[in-house]
C-alpha positions in Angstrom: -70.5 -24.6 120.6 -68.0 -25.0 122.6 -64.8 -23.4 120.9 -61.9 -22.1 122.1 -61.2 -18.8 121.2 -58.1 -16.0 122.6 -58.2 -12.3 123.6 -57.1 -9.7 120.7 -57.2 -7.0 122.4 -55.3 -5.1 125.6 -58.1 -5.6 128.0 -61.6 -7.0 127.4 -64.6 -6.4 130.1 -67.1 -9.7 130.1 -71.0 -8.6 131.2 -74.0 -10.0 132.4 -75.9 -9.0 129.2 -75.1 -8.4 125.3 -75.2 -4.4 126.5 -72.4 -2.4 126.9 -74.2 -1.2 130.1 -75.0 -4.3 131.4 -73.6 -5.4 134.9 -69.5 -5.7 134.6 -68.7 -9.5 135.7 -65.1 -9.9 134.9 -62.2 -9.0 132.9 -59.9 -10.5 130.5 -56.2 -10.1 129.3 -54.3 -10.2 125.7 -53.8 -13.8 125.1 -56.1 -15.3 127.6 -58.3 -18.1 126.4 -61.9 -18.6 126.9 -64.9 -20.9 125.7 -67.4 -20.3 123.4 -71.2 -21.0 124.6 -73.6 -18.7 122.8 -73.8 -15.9 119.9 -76.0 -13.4 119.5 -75.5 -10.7 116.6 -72.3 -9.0 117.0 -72.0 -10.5 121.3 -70.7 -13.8 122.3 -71.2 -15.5 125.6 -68.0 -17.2 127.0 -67.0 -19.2 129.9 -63.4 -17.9 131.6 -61.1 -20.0 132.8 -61.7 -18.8 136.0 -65.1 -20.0 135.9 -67.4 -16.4 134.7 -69.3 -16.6 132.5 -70.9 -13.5 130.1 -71.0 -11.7 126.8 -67.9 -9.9 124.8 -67.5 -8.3 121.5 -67.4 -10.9 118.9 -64.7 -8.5 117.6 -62.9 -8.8 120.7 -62.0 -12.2 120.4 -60.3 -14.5 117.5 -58.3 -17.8 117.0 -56.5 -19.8 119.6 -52.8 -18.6 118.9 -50.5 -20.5 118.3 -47.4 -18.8 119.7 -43.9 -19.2 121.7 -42.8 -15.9 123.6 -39.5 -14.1 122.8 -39.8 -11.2 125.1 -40.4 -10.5 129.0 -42.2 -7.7 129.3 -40.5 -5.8 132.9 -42.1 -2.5 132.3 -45.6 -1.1 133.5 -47.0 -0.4 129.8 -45.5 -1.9 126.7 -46.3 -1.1 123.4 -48.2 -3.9 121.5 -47.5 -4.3 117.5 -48.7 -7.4 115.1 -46.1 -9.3 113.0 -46.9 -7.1 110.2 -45.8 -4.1 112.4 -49.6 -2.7 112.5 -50.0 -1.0 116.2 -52.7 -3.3 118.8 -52.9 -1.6 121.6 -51.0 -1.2 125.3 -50.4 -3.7 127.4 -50.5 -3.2 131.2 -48.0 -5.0 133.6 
């Protein structure tokens, strides 16, 4: 497999298994990139750049983006909106 794909959403946990109550290994940001190793149904397993490895929500993840930043964000929680205005979630500092 092997393809790079980016975090699209606030905060994304990575786990041991494809369940949601398998054993929490790691976390991931908005924007971070990761690798992908292995599907299965609506799970894929990824490699983090910091080395973990485990299973997110396929609908957790999409395209590498392709973006330059405009903003700073200097405030705990921002507010997180697409280009076509549509709300995405919160982002932490």
């Amino acid at each position: 497999m092997g393809n790079k794909l980016t975090v699209i959403k606030p905060v994304v946990d990575v786990r041991a298994g494809i369940s949601d109550r398998s054993e929490h290994v790691n976390q991931l940001l908005y924007g971070e990139a990761v690798i992908l190793i292995g599907k299965r149904g609506s799970r894929l397993k990824v490699k983090c750049a910091d080395g973990y490895e485990g299973w997110v929500r396929a609908d957790h993840l999409g395209a590498v983006m392709d973006v330059s930043y405009s903003h700073i964000v200097d405030v705990p929680v921002a507010t997180l909106f697409d280009v076509d205005g549509r709300f995405v979630g919160r982002l932490s500092f």
